[in-house]
C-alpha positions as CSV (number, residue, x, y, z in Angstrom):
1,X,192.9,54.3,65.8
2,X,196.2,54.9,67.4
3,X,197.7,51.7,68.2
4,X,200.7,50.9,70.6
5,X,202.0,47.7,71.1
6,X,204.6,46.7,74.1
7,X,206.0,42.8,73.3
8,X,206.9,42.4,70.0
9,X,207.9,38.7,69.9
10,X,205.9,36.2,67.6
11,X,202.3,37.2,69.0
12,X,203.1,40.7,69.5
13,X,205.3,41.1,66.3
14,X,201.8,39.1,64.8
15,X,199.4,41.6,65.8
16,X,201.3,44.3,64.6
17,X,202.0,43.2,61.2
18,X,198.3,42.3,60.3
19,X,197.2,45.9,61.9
20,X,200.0,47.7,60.0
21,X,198.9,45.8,56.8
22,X,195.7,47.0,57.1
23,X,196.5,50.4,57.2
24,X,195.9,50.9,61.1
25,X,198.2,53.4,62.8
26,X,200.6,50.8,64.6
27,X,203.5,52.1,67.0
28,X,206.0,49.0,68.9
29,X,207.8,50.1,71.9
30,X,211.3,47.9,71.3
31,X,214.8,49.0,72.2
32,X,218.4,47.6,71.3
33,X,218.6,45.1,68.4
34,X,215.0,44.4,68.4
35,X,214.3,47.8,68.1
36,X,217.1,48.5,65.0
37,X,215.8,45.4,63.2
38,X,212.3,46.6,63.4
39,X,213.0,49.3,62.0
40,X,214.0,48.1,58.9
41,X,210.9,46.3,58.4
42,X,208.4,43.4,60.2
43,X,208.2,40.1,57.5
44,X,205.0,38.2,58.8
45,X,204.9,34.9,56.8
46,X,201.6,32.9,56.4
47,X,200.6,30.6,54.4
48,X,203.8,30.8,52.7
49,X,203.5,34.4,51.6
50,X,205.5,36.9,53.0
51,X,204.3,40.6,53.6
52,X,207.0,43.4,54.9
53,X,205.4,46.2,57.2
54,X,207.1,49.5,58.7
55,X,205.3,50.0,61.7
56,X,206.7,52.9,63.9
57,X,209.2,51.7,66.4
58,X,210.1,53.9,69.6
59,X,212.5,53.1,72.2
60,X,210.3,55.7,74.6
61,X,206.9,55.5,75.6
62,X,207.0,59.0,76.4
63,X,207.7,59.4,72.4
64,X,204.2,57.8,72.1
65,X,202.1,59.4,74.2
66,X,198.1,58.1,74.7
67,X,196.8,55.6,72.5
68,X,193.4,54.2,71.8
69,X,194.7,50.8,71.7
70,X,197.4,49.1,74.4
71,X,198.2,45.8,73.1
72,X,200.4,44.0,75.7
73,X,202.0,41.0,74.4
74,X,204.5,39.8,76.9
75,X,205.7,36.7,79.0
76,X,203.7,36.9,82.6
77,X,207.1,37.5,84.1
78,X,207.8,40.7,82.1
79,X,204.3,41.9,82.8
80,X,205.1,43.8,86.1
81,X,207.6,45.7,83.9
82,X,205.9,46.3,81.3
83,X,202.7,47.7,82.6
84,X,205.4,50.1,84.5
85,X,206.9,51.4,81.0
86,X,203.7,51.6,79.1
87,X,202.3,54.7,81.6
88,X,202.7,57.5,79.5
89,X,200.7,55.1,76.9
90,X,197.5,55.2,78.8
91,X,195.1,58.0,78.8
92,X,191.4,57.6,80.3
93,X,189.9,56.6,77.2
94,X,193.0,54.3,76.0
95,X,192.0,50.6,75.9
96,X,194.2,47.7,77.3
97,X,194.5,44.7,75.7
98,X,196.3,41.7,77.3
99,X,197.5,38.7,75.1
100,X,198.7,36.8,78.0
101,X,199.0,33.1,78.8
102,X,197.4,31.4,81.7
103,X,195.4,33.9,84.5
104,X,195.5,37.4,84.5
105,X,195.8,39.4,87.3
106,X,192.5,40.8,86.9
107,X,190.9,36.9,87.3
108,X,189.0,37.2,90.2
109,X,186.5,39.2,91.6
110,X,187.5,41.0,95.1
111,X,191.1,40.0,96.5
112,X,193.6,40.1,93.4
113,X,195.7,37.2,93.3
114,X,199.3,37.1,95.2
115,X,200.5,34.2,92.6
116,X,200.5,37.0,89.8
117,X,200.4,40.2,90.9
118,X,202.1,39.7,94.3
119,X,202.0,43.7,95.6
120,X,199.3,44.9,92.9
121,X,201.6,46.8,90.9
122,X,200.2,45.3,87.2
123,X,196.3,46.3,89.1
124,X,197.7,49.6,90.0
125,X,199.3,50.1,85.8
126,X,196.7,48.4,84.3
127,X,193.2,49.8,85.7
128,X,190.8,47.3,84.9
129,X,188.0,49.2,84.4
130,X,189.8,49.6,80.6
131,X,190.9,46.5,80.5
132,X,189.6,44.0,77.5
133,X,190.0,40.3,78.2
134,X,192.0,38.3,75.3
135,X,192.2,34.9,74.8
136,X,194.9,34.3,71.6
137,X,194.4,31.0,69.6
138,X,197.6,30.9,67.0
139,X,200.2,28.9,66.6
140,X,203.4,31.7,65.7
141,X,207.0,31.4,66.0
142,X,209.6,34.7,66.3
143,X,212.3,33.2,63.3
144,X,214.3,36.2,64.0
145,X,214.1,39.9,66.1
146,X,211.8,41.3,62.7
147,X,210.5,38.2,61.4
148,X,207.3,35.9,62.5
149,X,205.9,33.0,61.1
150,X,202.4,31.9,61.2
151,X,202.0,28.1,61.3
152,X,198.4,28.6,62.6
153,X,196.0,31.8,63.1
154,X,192.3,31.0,64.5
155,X,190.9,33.6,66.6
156,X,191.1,36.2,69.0
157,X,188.2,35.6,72.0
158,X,187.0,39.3,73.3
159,X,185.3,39.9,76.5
160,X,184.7,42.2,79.0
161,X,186.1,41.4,82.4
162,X,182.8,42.1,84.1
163,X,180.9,39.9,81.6
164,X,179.2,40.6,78.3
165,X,180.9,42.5,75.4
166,X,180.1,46.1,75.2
167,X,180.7,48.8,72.9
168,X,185.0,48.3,73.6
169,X,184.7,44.7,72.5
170,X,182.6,45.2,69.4
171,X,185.1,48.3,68.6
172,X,188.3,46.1,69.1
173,X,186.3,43.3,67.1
174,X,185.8,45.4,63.9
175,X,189.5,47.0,63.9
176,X,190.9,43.1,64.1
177,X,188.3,42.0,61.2
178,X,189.7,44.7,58.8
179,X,193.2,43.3,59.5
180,X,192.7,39.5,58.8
181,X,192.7,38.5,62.4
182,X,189.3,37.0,63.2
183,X,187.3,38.5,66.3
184,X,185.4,36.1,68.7
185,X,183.2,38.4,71.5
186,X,181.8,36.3,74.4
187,X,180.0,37.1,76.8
188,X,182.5,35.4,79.7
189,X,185.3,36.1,79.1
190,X,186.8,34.1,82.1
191,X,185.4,30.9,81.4
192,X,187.4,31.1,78.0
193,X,190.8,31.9,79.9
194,X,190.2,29.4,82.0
195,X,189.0,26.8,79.3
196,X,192.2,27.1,77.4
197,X,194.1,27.2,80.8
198,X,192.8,23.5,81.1
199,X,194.6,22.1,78.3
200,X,197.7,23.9,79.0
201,X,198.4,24.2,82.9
202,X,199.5,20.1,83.3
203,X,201.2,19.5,80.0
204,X,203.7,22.7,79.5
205,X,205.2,22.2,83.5
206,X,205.4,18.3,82.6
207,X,207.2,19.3,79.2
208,X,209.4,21.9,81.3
209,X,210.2,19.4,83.6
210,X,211.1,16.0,81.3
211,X,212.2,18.3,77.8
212,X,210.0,16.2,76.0
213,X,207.5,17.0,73.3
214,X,203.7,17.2,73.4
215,X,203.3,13.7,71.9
216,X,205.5,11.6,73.9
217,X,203.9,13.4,77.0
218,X,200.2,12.4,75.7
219,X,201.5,8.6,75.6
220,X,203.6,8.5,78.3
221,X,202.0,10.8,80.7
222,X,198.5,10.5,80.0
223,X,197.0,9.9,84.1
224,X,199.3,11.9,85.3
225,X,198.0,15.2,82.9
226,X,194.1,14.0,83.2
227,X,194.3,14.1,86.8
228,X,195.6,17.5,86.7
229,X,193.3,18.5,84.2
230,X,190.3,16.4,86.3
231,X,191.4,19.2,89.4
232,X,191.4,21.8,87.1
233,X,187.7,21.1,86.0
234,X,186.7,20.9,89.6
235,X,188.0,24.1,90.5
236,X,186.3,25.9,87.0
237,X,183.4,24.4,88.7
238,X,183.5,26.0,91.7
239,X,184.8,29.6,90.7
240,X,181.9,29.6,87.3
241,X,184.2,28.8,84.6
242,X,182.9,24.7,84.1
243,X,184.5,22.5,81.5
244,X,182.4,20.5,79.3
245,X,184.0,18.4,77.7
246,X,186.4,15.4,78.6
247,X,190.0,15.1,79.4
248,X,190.3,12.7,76.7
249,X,188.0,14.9,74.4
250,X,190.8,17.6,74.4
251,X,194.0,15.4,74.8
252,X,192.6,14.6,71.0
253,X,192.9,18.2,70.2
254,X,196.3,18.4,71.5
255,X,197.7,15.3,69.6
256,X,196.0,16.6,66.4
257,X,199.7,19.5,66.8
258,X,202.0,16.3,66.7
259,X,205.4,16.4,68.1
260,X,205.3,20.2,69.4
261,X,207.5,22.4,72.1
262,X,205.3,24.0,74.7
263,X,205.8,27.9,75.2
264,X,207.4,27.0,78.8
265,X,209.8,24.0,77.6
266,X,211.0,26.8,74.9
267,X,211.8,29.3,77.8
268,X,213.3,26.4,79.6
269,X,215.8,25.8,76.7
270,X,216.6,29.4,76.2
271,X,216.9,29.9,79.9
272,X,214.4,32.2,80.1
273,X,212.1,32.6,83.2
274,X,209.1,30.5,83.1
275,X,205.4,31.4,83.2
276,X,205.0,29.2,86.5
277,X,202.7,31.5,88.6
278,X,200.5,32.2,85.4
279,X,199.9,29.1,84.4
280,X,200.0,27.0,87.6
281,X,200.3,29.0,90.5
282,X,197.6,31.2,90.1
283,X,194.9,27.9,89.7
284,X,196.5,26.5,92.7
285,X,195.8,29.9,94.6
286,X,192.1,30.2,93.2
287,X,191.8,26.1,94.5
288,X,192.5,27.4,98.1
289,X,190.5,29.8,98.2
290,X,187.6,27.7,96.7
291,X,188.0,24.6,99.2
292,X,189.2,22.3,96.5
293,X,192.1,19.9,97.3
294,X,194.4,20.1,94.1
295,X,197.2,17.5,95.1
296,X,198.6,16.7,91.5
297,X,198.7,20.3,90.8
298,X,200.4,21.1,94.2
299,X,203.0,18.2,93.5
300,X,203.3,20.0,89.5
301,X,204.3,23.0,90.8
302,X,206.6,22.1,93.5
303,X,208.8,20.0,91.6
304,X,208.3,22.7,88.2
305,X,209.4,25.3,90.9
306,X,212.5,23.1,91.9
307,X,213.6,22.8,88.5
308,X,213.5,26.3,87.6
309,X,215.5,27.2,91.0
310,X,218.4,24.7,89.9
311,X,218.6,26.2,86.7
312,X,218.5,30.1,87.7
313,X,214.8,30.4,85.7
314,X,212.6,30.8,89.0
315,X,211.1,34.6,87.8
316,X,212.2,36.5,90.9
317,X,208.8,37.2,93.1
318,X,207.4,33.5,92.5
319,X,205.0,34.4,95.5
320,X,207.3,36.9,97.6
321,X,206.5,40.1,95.1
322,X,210.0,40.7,94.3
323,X,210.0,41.2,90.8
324,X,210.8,39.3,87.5
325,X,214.2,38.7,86.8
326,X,215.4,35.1,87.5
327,X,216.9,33.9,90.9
328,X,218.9,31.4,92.1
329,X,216.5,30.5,95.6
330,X,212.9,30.0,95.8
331,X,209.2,31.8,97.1
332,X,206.8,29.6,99.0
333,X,204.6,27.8,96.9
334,X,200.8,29.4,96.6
335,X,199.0,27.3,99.3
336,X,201.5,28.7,101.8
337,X,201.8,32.1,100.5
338,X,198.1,32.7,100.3
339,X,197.4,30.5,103.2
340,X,196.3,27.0,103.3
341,X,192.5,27.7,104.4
342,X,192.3,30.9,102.8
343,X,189.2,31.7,100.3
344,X,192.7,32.1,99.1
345,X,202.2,25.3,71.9
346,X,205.3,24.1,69.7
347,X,208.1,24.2,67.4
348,X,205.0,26.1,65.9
349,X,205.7,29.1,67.7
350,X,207.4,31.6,70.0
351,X,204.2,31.3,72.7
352,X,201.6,28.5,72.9
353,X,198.3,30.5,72.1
């Protein structure tokens, strides 16, 4: 299986090195010093052990050509531009596989959602009739522009957008098995997204906004994020994705990691631009259009969204389509730019999966 994989920080540079180790035919598009480091090796370390891989690295997609595999490993605010580059990548047959955090663009069924894909341009690169839904649970860290290190590695949850698992999951499931990476196929794919969502849409904009770490947010926090989390629930209710389990029940889970940096304070401290739409936005948007009120969320967002404008991290097109570079002023928030009665981890690692 040809493999091509755009996003090689620590779950992308992951990926790459476990398929490469097994002997799967593994091309990263990088360019610059990414791209002249990789090419002197990838060093995945787990469980103390180090392994040193030689994927193929291009600075061209064009150099690539069609794949069987499109892994997509990047930041939500890069994902506009990176579905652009990876064109030439994408043949009828290829499959694409987004490791993303929070809501994907392909979410909902009928009106795509403004939060993330403002003017449709990821639904327009990315068709999602070959499109594999990813949920990533591992805790990795980039140490370096060749080197990741793998604090934690569970699972990779495979689904078809549509529902079920089909012949693409169970092919994607056996190609991950021979490389280490264990495959979970589910049958709704959404309701995992937006299961893991839950535990991570209240506490990495509360981290973002007070630069604290998971712990102190779980003592010091703790209505605050059940609240959110409690509007959360109520809007997986409403759109099929319920929650079953207490807030309490996976605030435990959470304080099990200790004293970790979320994926969004980390982007925070290296002024990089956040994953606000993904991860908060975009369940504020599906809330509108499901007739339930969200108020913490709403008041989450619009002080995150402040925060990232004063500091010049605000991913250009937060809700005006614009793009995804940072900017200095501010989109509406998603009640006003979808319409208020519209139907409208850790030190551990370099992204919280």
């Amino acid at each position: 299986m040809r493999i091509g994989i755009i996003g090689a920080g620590a779950i992308g540079g992951w990926v790459a090195a476990k398929l490469a180790a097994a002997g799967e035919s593994v091309a990263v598009l990088a360019r610059g010093a990414t791209a002249e480091a990789l090419r002197d090796g990838l060093e995945l370390v787990e469980r103390g052990e180090s392994t040193v891989v030689h994927p193929r690295v291009v600075s061209s997609a064009e150099e690539l050509g069609e794949q069987d595999m499109l892994v997509i490993a990047v930041k939500a605010p890069a994902l506009a531009s990176a579905a652009a580059a990876a064109a030439p990548m994408i043949g009828p047959a290829t499959i694409i596989l987004p490791m993303l955090n929070g809501v994907p663009w392909w979410f909902p069924e009928g009106e795509p959602l403004r939060s993330v894909d403002p003017d449709g341009t990821i639904a327009a690169a990315l068709p999602e009739a070959q499109v594999v839904g990813c949920v990533v649970h591992a805790a990795c860290r980039r140490d370096g522009p060749a080197r990741v290190v793998v604090a934690h590695a569970d699972k990779l949850i495979l689904g078809d957008p549509a529902g079920g698992a089909g012949e693409r999951v169970h092919r994607l499931c056996a190609v991950f098995e021979r490389a280490g990476i264990r495959p979970d196929p589910t049958n709704n794919v959404r309701r995992a997204i937006w299961y893991k969502l839950w535990g991570n849409a209240t506490i990495n904009p509360l981290s973002a906004l007070t630069l604290a770490t998971a712990d102190r947010l779980l003592a010091e926090c703790r209505p605050l994020i059940l609240a959110g989390m409690a509007e959360l629930a109520a809007v997986g209710a409403a759109i099929g994705c319920p929650i079953e389990e207490s807030g309490e029940e996976r605030m435990q889970v959470t304080a099990r990691l200790g004293a970790f940096k979320t994926s969004m304070l980390q982007d925070v401290e290296a002024r990089r631009p956040i994953e606000l739409e993904a991860l908060l936005g975009a369940p504020i948007e599906l809330a509108r259009r499901a007739g339930v009120a969200v108020p913490t969320l709403d008041a989450l967002y619009a002080m995150t969204q402040l925060m990232a404008e004063s500091r010049g991290i605000l991913p250009v097109g937060t809700a005006d389509g614009e793009g995804d570079q940072p900017k200095a002023g501010g989109g509406a928030p998603p009640s006003a730019a979808a319409g208020a009665s519209s139907a409208t981890s850790p030190p551990l690692r370099g992204r919280e999966d």
